[in-house]
Wavefront OBJ file of the C-alpha trace (Angstrom):
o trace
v 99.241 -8.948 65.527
v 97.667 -11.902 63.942
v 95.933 -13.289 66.960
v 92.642 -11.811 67.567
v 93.821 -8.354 67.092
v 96.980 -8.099 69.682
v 95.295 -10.718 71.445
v 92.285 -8.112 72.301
v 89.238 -9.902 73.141
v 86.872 -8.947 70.332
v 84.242 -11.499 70.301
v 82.090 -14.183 71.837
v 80.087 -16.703 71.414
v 76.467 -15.834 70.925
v 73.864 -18.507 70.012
v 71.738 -20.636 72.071
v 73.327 -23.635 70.360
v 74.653 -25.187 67.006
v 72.686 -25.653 64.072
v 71.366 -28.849 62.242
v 74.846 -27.787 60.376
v 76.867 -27.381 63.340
v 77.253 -23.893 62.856
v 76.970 -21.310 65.462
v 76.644 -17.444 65.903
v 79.510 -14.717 67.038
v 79.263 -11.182 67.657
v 81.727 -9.167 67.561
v 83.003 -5.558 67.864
v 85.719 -3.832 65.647
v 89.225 -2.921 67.324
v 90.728 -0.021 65.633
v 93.604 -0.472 63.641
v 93.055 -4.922 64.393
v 94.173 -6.521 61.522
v 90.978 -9.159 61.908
v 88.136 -7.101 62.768
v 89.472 -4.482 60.784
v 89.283 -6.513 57.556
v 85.822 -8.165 58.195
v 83.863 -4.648 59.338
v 85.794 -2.959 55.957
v 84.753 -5.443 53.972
v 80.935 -5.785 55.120
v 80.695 -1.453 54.768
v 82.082 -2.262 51.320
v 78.843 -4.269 50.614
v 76.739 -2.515 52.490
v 77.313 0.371 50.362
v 77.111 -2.082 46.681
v 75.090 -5.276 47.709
v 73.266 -4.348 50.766
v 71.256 -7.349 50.312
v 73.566 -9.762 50.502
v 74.366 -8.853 53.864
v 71.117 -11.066 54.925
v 73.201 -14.209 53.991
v 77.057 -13.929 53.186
v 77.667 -17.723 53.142
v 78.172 -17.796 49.249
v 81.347 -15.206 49.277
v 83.306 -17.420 51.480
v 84.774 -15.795 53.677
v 87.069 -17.698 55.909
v 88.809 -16.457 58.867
v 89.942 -18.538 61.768
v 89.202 -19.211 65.190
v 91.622 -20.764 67.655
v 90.792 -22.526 70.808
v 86.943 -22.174 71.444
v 85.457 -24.281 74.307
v 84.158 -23.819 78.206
v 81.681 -24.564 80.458
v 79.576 -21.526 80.683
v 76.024 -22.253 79.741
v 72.590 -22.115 80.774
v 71.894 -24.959 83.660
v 69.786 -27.718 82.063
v 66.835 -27.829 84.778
v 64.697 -24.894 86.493
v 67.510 -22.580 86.194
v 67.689 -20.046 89.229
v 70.447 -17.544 88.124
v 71.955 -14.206 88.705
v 73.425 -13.187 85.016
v 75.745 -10.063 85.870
v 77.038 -8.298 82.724
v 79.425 -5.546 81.814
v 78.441 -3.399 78.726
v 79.211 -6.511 75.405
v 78.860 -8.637 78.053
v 75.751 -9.409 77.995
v 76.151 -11.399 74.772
v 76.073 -14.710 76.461
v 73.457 -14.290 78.400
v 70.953 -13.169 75.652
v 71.598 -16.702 73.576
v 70.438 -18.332 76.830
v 67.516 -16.434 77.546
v 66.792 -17.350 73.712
v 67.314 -20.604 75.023
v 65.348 -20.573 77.998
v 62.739 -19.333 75.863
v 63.088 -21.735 73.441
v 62.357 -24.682 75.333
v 58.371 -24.426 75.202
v 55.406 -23.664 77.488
v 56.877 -25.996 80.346
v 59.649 -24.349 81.094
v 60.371 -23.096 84.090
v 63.222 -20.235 85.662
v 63.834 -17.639 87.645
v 66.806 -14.899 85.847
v 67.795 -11.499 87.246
v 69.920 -10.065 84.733
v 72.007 -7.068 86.329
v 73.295 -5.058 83.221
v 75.495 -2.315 83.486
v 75.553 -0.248 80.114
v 76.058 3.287 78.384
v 73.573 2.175 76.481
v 70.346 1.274 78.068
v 67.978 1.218 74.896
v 69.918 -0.499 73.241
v 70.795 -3.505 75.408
v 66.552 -3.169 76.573
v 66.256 -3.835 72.952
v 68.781 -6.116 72.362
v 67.639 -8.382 75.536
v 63.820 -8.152 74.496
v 64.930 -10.059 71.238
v 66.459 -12.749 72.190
v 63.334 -13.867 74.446
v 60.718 -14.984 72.110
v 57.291 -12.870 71.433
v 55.142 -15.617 74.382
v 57.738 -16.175 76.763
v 56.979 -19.338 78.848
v 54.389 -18.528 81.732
v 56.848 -20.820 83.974
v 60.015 -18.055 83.158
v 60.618 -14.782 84.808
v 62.606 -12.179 83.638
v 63.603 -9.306 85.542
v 66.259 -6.270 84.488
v 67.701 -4.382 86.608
v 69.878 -1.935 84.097
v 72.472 0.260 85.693
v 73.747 3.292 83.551
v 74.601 6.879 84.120
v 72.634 8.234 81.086
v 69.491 9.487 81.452
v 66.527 6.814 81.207
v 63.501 6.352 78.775
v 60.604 8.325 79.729
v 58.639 4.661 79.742
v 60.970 3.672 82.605
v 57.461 3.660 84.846
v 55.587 1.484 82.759
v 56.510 -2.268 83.302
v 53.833 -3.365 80.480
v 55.725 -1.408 77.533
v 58.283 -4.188 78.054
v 56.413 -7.604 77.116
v 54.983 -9.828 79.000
v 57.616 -12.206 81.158
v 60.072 -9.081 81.482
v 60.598 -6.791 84.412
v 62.754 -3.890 83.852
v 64.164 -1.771 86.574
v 66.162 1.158 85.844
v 69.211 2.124 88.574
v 71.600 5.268 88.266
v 75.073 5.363 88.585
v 76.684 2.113 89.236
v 76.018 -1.506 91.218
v 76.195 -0.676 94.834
v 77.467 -3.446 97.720
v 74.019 -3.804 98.965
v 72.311 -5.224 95.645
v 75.057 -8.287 95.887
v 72.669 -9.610 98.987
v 69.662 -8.573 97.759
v 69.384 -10.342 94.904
v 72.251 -13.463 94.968
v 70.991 -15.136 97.595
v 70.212 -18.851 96.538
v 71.006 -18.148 92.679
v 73.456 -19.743 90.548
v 75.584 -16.735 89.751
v 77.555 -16.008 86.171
v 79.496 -13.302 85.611
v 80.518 -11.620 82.002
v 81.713 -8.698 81.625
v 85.752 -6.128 81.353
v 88.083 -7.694 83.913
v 88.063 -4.718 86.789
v 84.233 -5.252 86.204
v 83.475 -8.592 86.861
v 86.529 -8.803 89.377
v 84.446 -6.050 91.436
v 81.351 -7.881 91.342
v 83.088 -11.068 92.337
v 84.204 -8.864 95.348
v 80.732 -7.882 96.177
v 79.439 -11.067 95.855
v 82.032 -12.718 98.223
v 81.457 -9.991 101.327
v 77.573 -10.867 100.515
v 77.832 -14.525 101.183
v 77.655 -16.178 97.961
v 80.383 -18.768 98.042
v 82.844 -19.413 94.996
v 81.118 -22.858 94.190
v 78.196 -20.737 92.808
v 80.272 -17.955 90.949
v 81.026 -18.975 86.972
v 82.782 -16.528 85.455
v 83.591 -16.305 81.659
v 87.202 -15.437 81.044
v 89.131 -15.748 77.396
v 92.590 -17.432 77.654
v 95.037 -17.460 74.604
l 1 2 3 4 5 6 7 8 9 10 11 12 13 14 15 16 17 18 19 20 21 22 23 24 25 26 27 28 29 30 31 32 33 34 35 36 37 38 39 40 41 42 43 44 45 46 47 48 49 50 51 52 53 54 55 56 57 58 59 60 61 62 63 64 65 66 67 68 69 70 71 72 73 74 75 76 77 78 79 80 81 82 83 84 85 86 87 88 89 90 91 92 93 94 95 96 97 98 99 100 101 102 103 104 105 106 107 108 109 110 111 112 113 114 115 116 117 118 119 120 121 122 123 124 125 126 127 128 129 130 131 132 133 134 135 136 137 138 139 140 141 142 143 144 145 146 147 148 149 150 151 152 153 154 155 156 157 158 159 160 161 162 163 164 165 166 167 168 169 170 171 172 173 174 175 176 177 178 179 180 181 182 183 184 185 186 187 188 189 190 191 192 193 194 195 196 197 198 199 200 201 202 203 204 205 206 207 208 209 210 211 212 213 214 215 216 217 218 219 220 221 222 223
């Protein structure tokens, strides 16, 4: 029970990179009854409640908990990145530190990301995936969303401009169906995050659609 909550995957990794520090960013969720997460969210409602300001920087109350075993290969290509990002629900953590990332790298960059996002929660992952792009986004970087959910979508659905500039957002109902695999994947490098029967269907789609397995990344936690 002392390994990442019954060896539950809780968290990921979630910056675009390491600070001048070497420190980095995870988010996590909290697994009831997880002896790790359990402990950290308690203890963060506790201040909440007393300090709510120190919440903005905790760094001083060392906390210390540790982490076993992180490394991997799934990041943002260095050059003119043409990429399908397909995410499941918290999976779409990784893929909003590289779009921060993409972002990041100034005026010159240049890509081409179709993020297919399937959620319960559509305004919040819109909202969640809006900030982690920077307020100009580079004029060289496209963005489109194509968010597939069974809840009912945001009256502003029909207005591409309430999103930002450098962000398309297209809302689907119900789930990913076969056909969007070869609509979209052709010629993209594809990475998949997401809960295993998830991403294990999308790897299925993407396989009858062409897209060999040399272009199919998938992030998987091993312990």
């Amino acid at each position: 029970t002392s390994l990442n909550d019954d060896r539950v995957r809780t968290w990921t990794v979630s910056s675009a990179g390491v600070d001048e520090d070497g420190r980095f960013a995870m988010t996590m969720r909290e697994k009831p009854g997880g002896m790790v997460t359990g402990w950290l969210f308690s203890v963060i409602r506790k201040i909440d409640e007393k300090r709510p300001e120190v919440l903005d920087d905790m760094t001083p109350l060392t906390i210390d908990v540790g982490v076993v075993g992180v490394d991997g290969d799934f990041v943002l290509p260095e050059h003119d990145p043409k990429v399908l990002f397909i995410g499941g629900g918290i999976g779409v953590t990784p893929f909003m530190s590289m779009l921060a990332a993409l972002s990041a790298r100034g005026p010159e960059a240049t890509g081409d990301v179709v993020l297919a996002l399937a959620t319960k929660e559509p305004l919040v992952m819109l909202r969640l995936v809006r900030e982690s792009m920077t307020d100009v986004v580079p004029p060289g970087v496209r963005v489109r969303l194509d968010i597939f959910t069974s809840t009912k979508v945001p009256a502003l659905a029909g207005h591409e401009s309430a999103y930002g500039p450098g962000l398309d957002v297209i809302y689907h109902k119900g789930r990913i169906p076969p056909e969007y695999w070869e609509e979209v994947a052709d010629g993209r490098e594809v990475m998949i995050c997401g809960p295993g029967g998830f991403a294990d269907a999308a790897i299925d789609g993407l396989r009858a659609a062409g897209v060999p397995n040399d272009k199919i990344l998938r992030e998987g936690f091993a312990y």
